[in-house]
C-alpha positions, -999 to 999 in steps of 0.1 A, spaced: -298 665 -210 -310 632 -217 -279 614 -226 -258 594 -208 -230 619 -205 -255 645 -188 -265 615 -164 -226 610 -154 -216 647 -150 -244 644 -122 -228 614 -109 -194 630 -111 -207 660 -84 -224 637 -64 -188 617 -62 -172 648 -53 -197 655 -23 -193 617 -8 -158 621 -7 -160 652 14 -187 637 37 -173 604 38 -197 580 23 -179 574 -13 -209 553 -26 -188 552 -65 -151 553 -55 -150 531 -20 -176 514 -11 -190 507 20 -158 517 35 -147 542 58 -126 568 48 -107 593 63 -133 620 62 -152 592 76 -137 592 105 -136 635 106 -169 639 100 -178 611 128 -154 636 156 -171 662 150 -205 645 152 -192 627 183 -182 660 198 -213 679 196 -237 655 211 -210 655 241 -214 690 234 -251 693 236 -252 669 265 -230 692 287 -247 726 274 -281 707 286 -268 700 318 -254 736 322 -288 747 318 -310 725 332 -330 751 351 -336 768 319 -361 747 296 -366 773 274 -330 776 265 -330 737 270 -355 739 236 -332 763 221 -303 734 223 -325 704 214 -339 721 180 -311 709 162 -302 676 178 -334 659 158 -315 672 125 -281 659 133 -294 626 147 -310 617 112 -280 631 93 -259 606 110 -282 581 107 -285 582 68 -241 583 67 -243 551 82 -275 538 64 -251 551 24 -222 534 40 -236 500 52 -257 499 13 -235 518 -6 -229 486 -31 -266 489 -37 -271 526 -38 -240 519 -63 -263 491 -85 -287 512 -87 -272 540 -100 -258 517 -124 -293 505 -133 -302 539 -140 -279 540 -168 -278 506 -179 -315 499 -189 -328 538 -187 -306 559 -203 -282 536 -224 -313 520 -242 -332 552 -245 -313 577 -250 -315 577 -292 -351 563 -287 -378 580 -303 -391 615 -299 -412 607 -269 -383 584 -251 -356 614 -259 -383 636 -243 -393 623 -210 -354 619 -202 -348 652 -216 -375 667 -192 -361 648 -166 -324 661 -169 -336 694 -168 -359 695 -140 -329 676 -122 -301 707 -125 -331 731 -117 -332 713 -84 -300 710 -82 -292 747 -87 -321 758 -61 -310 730 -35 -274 753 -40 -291 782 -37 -313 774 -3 -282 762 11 -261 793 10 -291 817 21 -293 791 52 -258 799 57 -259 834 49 -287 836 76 -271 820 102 -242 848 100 -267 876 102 -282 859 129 -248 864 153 -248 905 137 -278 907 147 -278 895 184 -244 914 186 -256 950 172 -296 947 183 -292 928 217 -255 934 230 -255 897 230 -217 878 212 -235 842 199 -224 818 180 -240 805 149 -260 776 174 -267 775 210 -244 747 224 -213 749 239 -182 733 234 -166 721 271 -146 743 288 -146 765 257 -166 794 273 -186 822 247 -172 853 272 -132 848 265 -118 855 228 -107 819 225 -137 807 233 -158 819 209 -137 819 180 -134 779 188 -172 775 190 -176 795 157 -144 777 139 -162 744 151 -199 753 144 -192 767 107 -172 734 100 -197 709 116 -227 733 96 -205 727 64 -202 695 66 -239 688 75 -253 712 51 -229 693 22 -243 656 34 -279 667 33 -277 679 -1 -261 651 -13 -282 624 3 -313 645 -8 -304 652 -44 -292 610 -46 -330 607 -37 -342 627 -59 -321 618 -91 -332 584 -79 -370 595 -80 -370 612 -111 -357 587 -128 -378 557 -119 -405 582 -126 -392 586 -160 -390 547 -167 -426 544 -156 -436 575 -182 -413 553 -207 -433 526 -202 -466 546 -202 -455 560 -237 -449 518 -247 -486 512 -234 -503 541 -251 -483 532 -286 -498 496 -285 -533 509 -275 -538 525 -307 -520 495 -327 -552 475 -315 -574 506 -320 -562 507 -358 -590 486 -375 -573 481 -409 -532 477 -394 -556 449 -368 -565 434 -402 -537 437 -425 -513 426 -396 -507 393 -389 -499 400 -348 -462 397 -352 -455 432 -344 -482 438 -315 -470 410 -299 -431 421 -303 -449 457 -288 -469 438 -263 -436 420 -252 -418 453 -250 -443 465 -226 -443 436 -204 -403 438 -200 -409 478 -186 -433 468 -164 -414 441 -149 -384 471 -147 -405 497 -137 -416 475 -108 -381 469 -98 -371 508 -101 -401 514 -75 -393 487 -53 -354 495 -47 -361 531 -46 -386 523 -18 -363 495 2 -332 519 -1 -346 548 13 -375 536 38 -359 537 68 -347 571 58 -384 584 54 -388 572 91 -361 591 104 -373 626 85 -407 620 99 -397 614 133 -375 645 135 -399 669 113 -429 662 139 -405 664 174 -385 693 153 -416 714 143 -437 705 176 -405 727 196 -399 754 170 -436 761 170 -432 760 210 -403 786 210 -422 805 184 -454 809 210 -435 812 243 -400 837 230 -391 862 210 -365 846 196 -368 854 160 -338 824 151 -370 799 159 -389 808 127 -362 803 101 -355 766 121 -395 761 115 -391 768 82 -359 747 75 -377 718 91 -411 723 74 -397 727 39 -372 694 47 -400 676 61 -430 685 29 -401 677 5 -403 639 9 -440 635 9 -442 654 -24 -419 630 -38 -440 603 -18 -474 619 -38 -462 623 -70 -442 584 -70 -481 575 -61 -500 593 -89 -478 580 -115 -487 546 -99 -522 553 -104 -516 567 -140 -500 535 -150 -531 515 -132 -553 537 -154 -533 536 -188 -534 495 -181 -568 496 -176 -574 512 -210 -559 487 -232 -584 470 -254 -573 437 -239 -599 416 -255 -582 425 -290 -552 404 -282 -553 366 -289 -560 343 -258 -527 337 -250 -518 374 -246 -552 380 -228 -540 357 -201 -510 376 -197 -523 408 -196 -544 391 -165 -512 387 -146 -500 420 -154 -528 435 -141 -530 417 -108 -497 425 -100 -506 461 -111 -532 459 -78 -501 454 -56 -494 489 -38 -463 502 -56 -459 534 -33 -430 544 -12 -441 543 27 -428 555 61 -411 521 62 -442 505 60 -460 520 87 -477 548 64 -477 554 33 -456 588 24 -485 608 9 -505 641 14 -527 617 34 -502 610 63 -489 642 58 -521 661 67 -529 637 95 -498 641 113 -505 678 109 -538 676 122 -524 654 152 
């Protein structure tokens, strides 16, 4: 799990979802594609979809909330397929940093190297396994959803609420077009948010697991200088090579934290804009209907939304860890030349490394909580 191989059969699925959605970040580029094209028809038609069922029921705003608690969901979906396909060269670069200066030059490290990329390997096909697994019960619901209304309430329902023009739910043809195109636009959706989710997380994990890399550099030099008699019997050649090594993953830690926040910022703005509008009318239909469909959207949306400010958290603790570990070094061991450095290193350690709501908040527990108290 912590080789380079591992790193690319994860690439290689990720390749096959892109092509399906459209947005080949490894094979094409910031080009479109033909799926590019089918995936932006079907898009196209259900806003003109949701448009007309709004106007259909305009004297219905309940029904009207029904409708619009999947347009927030689709509008950031199609947001972030245009956001891969204008930057896919640098989604690309990155990936390619990944393997260039993490994995290729760690992979046969030592034991502690080999095991924060084995740890992270792992925890990455665990995610990728459940993010499988959540997708297919969302699915699986969905279907139960249209038994349900049919046996409980008499009621024939597609999988969601809008129409399709002049495709009406009460003929045969009708409603088999609205399901035919519903399940298709769902597949397609559900395929695109796994794949630009798990490319944010493998892209997360990883820069994590530089910084832990670098962490594990830090601590092994701190107790070179703690080591009286090596201090002594050392003439500073290899604490400086170690004190060197340190300062390169710093510099490259800084760099994983700063793309991963530039490529997916505007991103984090688009999932907090739809999680608060989304939630605020699920919870809405939750207090005014019975409509049971209402609770699994809620918790679709809630889930979606918590995911990215855990991520957002955790990127900011390990910030503060490597402020701390820094912190810790015996600096005033080093000769002056290396003390100086290590001033440099720690004032741009002071700089806020954290991922933020594309820079209007930081994406933390702290935001999260206040724009659940608000």
């Amino acid at each position: 799990m912590a080789t380079v191989e591992s790193y690319r059969n994860l690439v290689k699925l990720l390749c096959i979802s892109s092509k399906i959605v459209g947005v080949e970040v490894w094979t094409a580029p910031g080009r479109f594609r033909p799926a590019s094209y089918y995936l932006s028809f079907h898009v196209i038609v259900y806003f003109v979809s949701t448009i007309y069922t709004l106007a259909k029921y305009s004297n219905d705003p309940l029904h009207m909330m029904k409708i619009l608690i999947t347009l927030g969901t689709a509008v950031v979906l199609y947001m972030k397929f245009f956001i891969v396909i204008l930057r896919s060269f640098e989604y690309k670069s990155f990936a390619d940093l990944i393997e260039e200066e993490l994995l290729k030059p760690f992979e046969n490290g030592n034991a502690e190297e080999v095991a924060v990329l084995e740890r992270t390997g792992r925890i990455l096909w665990v995610i990728g396994r459940l993010m499988f697994m959540c997708f297919a019960c969302s699915g699986v619901f969905f279907g139960i959803y249209t038994v349900y209304e049919y046996y409980v309430n008499g009621a024939l329902v597609p999988l969601f609420l809008y129409e399709l023009p002049y495709y009406d739910w009460s003929t045969t043809g009708g409603y088999v077009t609205n399901m035919l195109f519903q399940v298709n636009l769902y597949a397609i959706g559900v395929i695109g948010a796994s794949f630009i989710e798990f490319l944010f997380i493998m892209f997360a994990l990883y820069t994590l697991a530089y910084v832990d890399i670098f962490l594990v550099h830090l601590r092994e030099l701190r107790s070179l200088l703690d080591d009286v008699e090596f201090v002594k019997k050392n003439n500073g050649s290899e604490i400086r090579q170690k004190w060197m090594e340190c300062i390169l993953n710093h510099q490259q830690a800084l760099r994983f934290l700063d793309s991963i926040e530039d490529l997916f910022k505007l991103m984090f703005l688009g999932q907090v804009w739809n999680g608060v509008i989304s939630l605020c009318i699920g919870m809405l239909l939750i207090l005014m209907t019975d409509w049971y469909a209402a609770y699994f959207f809620v918790l679709v949306i809630f889930l979606d939304f918590s995911f990215y400010f855990l991520i957002g958290h955790y990127v900011e603790l390990k910030v503060d860890e490597m402020y701390d570990t820094i912190n810790s070094v015996p600096w005033y061991k080093f000769p002056i030349i290396n003390q100086k450095e290590f001033i440099f290193l720690l004032g741009r350690q002071q700089r806020p490394m954290i991922m933020t709501v594309y820079g209007f908040a930081p994406l933390n527990f702290a935001t999260y909580t206040n724009l659940g108290n608000n």
